[in-house]
Each structure stands twice: as C-alpha cells, then as structure tokens.
C-alpha positions in Angstrom: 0.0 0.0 0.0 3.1 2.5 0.7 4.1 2.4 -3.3 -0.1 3.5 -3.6 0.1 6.0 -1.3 3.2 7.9 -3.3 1.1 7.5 -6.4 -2.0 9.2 -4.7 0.0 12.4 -3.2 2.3 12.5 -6.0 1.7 16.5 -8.1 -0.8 16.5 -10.5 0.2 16.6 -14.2 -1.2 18.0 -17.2 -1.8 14.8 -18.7 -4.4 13.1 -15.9 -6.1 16.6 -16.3 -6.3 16.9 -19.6 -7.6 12.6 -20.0 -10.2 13.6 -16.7 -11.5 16.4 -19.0 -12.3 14.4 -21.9 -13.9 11.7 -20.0 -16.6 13.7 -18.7 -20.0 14.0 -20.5 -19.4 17.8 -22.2 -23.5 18.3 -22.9 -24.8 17.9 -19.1 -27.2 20.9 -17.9 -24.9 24.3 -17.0 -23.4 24.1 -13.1 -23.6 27.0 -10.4 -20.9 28.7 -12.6 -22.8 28.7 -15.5 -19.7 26.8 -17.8 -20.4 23.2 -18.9 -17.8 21.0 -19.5 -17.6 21.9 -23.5 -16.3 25.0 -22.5 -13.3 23.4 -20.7 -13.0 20.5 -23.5 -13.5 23.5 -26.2 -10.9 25.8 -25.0 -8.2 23.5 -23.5 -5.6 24.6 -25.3 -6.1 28.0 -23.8 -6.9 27.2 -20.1 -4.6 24.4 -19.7 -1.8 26.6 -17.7 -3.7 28.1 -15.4 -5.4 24.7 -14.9 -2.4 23.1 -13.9 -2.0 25.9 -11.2 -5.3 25.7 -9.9 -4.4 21.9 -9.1 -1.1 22.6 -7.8 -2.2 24.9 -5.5 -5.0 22.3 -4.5 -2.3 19.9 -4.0 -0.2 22.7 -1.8 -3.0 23.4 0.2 -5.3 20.6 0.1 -8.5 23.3 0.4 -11.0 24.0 -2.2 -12.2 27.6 -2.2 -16.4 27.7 -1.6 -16.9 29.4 -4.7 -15.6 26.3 -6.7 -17.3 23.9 -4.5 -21.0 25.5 -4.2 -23.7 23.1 -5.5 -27.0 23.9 -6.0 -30.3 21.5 -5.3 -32.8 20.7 -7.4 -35.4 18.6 -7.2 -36.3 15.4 -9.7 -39.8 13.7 -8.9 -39.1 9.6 -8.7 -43.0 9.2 -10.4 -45.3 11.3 -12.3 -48.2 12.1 -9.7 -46.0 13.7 -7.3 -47.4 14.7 -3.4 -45.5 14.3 -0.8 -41.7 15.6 -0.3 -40.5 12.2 -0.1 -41.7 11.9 -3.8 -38.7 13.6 -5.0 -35.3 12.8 -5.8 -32.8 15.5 -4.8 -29.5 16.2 -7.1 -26.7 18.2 -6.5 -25.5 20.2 -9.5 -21.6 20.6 -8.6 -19.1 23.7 -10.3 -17.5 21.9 -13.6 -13.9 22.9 -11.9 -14.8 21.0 -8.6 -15.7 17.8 -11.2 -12.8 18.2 -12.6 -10.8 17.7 -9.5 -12.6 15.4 -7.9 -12.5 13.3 -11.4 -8.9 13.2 -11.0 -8.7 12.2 -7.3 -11.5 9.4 -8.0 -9.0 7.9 -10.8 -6.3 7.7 -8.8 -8.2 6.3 -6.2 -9.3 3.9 -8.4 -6.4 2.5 -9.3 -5.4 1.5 -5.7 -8.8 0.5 -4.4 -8.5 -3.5 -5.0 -5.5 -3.6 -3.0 -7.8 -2.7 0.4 -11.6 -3.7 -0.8 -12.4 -7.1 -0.1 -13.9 -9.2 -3.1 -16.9 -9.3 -1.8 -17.3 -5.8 -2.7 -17.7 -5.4 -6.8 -18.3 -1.6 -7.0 -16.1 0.8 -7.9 -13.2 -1.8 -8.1 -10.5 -2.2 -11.0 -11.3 -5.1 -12.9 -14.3 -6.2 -11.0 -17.4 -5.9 -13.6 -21.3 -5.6 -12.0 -21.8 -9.0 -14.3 -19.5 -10.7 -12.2 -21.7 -10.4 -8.9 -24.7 -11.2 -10.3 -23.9 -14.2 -12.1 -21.8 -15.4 -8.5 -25.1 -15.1 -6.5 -26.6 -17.0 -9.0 -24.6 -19.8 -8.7 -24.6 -19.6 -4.9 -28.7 -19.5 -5.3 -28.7 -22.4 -7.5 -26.3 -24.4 -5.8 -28.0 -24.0 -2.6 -31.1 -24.8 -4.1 -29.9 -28.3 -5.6 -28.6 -29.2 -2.0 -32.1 -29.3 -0.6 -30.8 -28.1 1.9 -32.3 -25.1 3.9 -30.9 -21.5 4.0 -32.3 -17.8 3.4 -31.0 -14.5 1.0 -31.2 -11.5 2.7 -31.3 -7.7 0.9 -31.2 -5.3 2.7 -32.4 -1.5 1.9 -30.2 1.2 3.0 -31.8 4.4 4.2 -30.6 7.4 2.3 -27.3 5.8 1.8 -25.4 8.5 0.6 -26.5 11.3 3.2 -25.9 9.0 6.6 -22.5 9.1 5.4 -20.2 11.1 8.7 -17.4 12.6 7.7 -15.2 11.8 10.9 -15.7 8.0 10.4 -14.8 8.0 7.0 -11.6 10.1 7.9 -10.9 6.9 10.8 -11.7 4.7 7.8 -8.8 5.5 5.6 -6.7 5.9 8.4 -6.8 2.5 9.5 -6.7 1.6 5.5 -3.2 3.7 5.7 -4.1 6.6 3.8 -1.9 9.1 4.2 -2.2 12.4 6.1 -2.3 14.8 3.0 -4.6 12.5 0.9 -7.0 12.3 3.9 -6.9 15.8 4.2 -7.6 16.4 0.5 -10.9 14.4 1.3 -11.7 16.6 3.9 -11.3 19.3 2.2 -13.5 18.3 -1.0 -16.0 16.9 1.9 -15.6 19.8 4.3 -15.7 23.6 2.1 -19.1 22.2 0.3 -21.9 25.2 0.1 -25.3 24.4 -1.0 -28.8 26.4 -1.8 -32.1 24.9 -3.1 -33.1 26.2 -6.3 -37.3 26.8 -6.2 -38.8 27.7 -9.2 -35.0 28.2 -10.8 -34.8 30.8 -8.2 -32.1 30.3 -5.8 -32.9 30.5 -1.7 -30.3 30.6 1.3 -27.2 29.0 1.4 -26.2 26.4 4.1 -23.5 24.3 5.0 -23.2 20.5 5.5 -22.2 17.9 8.0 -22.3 14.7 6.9 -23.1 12.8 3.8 -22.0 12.5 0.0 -23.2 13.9 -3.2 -24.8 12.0 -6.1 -23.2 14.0 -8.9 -19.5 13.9 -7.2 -17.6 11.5 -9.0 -15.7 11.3 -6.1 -18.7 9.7 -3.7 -19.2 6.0 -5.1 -15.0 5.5 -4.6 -15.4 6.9 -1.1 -19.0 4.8 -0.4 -17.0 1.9 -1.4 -14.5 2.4 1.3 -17.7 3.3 4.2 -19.4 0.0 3.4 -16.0 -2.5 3.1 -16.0 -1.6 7.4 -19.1 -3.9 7.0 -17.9 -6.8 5.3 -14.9 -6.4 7.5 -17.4 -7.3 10.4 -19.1 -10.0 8.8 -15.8 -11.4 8.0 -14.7 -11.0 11.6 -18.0 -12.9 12.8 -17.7 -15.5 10.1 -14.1 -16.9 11.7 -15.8 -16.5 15.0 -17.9 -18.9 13.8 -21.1 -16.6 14.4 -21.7 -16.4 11.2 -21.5 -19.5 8.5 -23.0 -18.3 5.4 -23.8 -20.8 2.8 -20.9 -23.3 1.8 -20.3 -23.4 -1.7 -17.9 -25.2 -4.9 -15.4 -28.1 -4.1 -13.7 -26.4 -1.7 -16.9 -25.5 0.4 -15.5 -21.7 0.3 -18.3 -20.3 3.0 -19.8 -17.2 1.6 -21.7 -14.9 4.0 -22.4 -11.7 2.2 -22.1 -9.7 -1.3 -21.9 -5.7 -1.9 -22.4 -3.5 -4.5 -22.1 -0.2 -3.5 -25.1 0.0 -1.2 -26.3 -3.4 -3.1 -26.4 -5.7 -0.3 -27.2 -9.8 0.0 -26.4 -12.1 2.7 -26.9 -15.6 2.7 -27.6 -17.5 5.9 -28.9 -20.7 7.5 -32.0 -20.5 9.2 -30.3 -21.0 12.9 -32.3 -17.8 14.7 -29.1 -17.2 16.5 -27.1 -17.0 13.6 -30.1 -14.7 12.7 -29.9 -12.5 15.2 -25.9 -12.0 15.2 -26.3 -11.0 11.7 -29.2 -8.3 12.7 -26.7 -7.5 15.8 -24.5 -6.4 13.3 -26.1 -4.1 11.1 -27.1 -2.1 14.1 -23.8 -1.8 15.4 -22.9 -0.8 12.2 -25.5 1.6 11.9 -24.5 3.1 15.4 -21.2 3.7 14.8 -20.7 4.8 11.0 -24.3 6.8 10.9 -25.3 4.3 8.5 -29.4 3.1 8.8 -30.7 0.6 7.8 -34.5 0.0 6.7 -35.1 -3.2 8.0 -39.0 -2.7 7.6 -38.4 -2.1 3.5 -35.5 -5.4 3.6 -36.7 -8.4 1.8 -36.0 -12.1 3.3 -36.2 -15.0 0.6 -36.4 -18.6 1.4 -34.2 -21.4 -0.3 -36.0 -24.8 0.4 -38.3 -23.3 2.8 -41.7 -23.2 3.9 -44.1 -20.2 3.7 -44.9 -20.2 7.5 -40.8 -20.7 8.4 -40.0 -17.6 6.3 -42.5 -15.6 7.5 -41.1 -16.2 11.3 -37.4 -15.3 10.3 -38.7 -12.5 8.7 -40.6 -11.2 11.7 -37.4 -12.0 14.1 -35.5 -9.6 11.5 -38.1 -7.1 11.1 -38.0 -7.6 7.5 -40.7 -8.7 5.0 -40.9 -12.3 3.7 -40.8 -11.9 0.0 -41.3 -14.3 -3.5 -38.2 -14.9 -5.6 -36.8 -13.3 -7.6 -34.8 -10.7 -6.0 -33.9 -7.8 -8.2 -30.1 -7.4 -8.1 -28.2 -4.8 -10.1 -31.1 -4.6 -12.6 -31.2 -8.2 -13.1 -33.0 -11.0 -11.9 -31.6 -13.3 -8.9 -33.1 -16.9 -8.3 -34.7 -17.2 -11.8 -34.6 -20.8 -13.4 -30.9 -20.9 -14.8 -30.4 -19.5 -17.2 -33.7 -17.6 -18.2 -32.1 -14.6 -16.2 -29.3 -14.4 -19.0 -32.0 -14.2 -21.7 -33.6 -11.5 -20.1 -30.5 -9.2 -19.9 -29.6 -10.1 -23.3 -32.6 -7.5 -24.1 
C-alpha cells in the first residue's frame, strides 16, 4: 500500500487533467458557474496553464475555495403524480472545476482501491465488472437450491445511503486503510468547504452548510461509499471466523460465503439458525450506530431457499423484514430465476 500512497499524493500533471476532461460528459445541464464541460474540453488549449495551477495549488494546500465547491439542489420527482416531499429525488448540481478535481482524485483512487476492498465488494473496483456479482449469486442461489438443503437470501435496503455518510468515520476509515495524512486531508477538504442552496422555481434560496453525507453527482462519492461500506464486510468477515456467522458453503472447496456488496447493493446468505439470525441483525445495528449508517429493516426483503411459507415468514418477523417471492432484483437483473432464463432477459 506505501508504493499507492506515493502515487495518490504524488503532483498532479497535465496529462491526468487533460484525460479527466475528456472523460466527462461535455453536454450535461450548466453548473452554479454557468460553464459546462464543452467550454473546458473547447478551450483546453487556452486554459490548460492556469489549470495546472489551480491543481497545484489544491495539492499545496489541500482546500478547495467555496466558490468552486458551491452546488445547488434541485429537485427530480421519482413518479409522475407527485405529493409528498419524499416523492422527489434531490441532485446536487456541482461547479465543472470541482468535477474536474474530484475526477482526477477518484481515478487515482481507483487504481489502488482492490488492493484494500475485499472481493466481496464489486463496485467501484478495478477489474471487478457488475456482471461478475450477479452471475456469482446466482450460482450460490442455485447451488443451494440443488442441496435441498435449507438456507435464506437477505437484501437489505439502505436508508438514504449517501446522506448517513459522517465525515469523521470516514476520515478513521482511511486511516486505518493507511491513507496518508495529506490524501485524507484532501478528502476533507473536497467533503468539508461544500456550500449548497435549493433552487425553487429556478430561483435560488439561502445557502447552508453541510455535515455529513456525499453527493450524487460527485464522482468522487461511489469510490469513497466503497470504502464506508467494506468496514461492514470487515465485520461480517470478523463474525464469520468466529464462527457466528456461517453463510452458505459453496464449490469443491466448500468456500463459506456470507455476504455480497455492490455499493449499497447488499445480499447475505444465511442458514435458518435464529441465533445465527440474530448475530447478523446484531451487526447491522452496530454498524448503523457507529458509521451513521441506517438501515430500513421494515423495506428489507427475506427469501427462502427450500423453505416453507410459515418458516420464512417467522425469520422474517425475528429480522423485522418482510418475507418476499423470488426473484430478488439485483443490479437490474433477476436473482433466483430458473438458470439460465435470467441471461436471456438481460440479453434485451
């Protein structure tokens, strides 16, 4: 991890700005500054110099002035008869400088992230593809199946994943992940210096200051929500060679699997033992309590493998969850269909 951490502090160069550019979508709606990205792809030759300044002096200082990191918040509706707040999905329009930056930091974080995310974690991760995860769970589903043997798939929902997220234990995160000192700080200050105002009616209201929490748009968030939620398959991982947990066993080498992520994603596979149960339940609420992280156990979904109706529906009610029909919907694609009928459908 020492060689990564040189590569994450090392100065910025003209070359990882320029390629950051060029990778972002140049027609997405104008930011709090009023410039798209076109203007920055459009006039590179131009700007690039005093580009390269603006992210040395980022790199000097590891601040990002609140001017460049103002976002403004709109509101999307989620459905077309709209009545209640909760009917809307807010979005954080972010400066096309700040993007810029953070697009940079998040591909060098990239490129060190496998080396401290644990495989059962496919988000986010160099050479770790969204396919991969579903078509593992379905052969963990299906194997289990075949075994007649009992067991349940737990998916959880996460309450407002993205705004439970608290700056300080993120920070104690990457410290224990050996981050360095100036890298964490440059998270704090991309985190930290944020500004935000509501837009109403394309007018813009009071602005306010944040605590906690990530932004959609920031292209820095899902790298950083990668590293919040690997503390939890640290714990499960922990419990699992405590023997608290056992997870299904699965292939030749009866490799016990407890859990899978992606991003905020998340299955777990478990015999029906209540105590095993209740351990795992345990644990999401110590995780809840110290990361900030909630989770909605009355909109989580239990699904029985070999299982009666009236045994599921017990389990469920120990985990306060809701006994559900296969199949689950994971990553957009069907988990527990027959085999193979799954592929077919995302073929589409």
């Amino acid at each position: 991890m020492k060689e990564s951490v040189s590569r994450l502090d090392s100065p910025f160069t003209e070359e990882e700005i320029y390629k950051a550019i060029f990778q972002l979508d140049r027609d997405k709606a104008p930011r709090p500054n009023g410039f798209t990205i076109a203007v920055f792809q459009d006039c590179w030759e131009m700007i690039k110099e005093k580009l390269v300044r603006v992210f040395a002096e980022f790199h000097r200082n590891k601040i990002i002035n609140q001017r460049t990191n103002a976002s403004f918040i709109v509101l999307s509706p989620k459905k077309s008869l709209t009545k209640e707040i909760s009917d809307f999905r807010p979005i954080s329009l972010i400066t096309s400088l700040y993007k810029i930056i953070v697009k940079v930091l998040s591909g060098r974080l990239r490129g060190v992230l496998h080396e401290t995310i644990h495989s059962t974690q496919g988000a986010f991760v160099q050479w770790r593809q969204i396919l991969d995860a579903v078509l593992i769970a379905n052969e963990i589903v299906d194997e289990k199946r075949q075994s007649r043997k009992e067991g349940i798939v737990f998916k959880i929902d996460f309450k407002k994943a993205y705004d439970h997220v608290i700056w300080d234990f993120l920070d104690h995160v990457l410290e224990k992940k050996e981050f360095s000192h100036r890298w964490r700080k440059s998270m704090r200050g991309c985190l930290s210096t944020v500004s935000f105002v509501v837009l109403v009616n394309g007018n813009a209201k009071r602005w306010f200051k944040a605590s906690r929490g990530l932004r959609q748009d920031d292209p820095l968030s899902p790298f950083l929500f990668t590293l919040f939620t690997d503390v939890l398959s640290r714990m499960m991982l922990r419990a699992e060679e405590r023997n608290s947990l056992k997870g299904f066993r699965v292939g030749r080498n009866r490799t016990g699997v407890t859990h899978m992520q992606f991003t905020d994603d998340t299955i777990f596979f478990s015999n029906t033992c209540e105590e095993e149960l209740q351990t795992l339940k345990s644990l999401l609420l110590v995780f809840g309590h110290i990361s900030g992280f909630k989770v909605n156990l009355n909109k989580s979904n239990l699904f029985g493998i070999n299982l009666e109706q009236n045994h599921l529906s017990r389990l469920a009610e120990l985990l306060d969850c809701k006994a559900s029909d296969w199949p689950i919907l994971y990553q957009g694609l069907p988990l527990g269909e027959p085999k193979g009928l799954w592929l077919l459908g995302s073929s589409d």
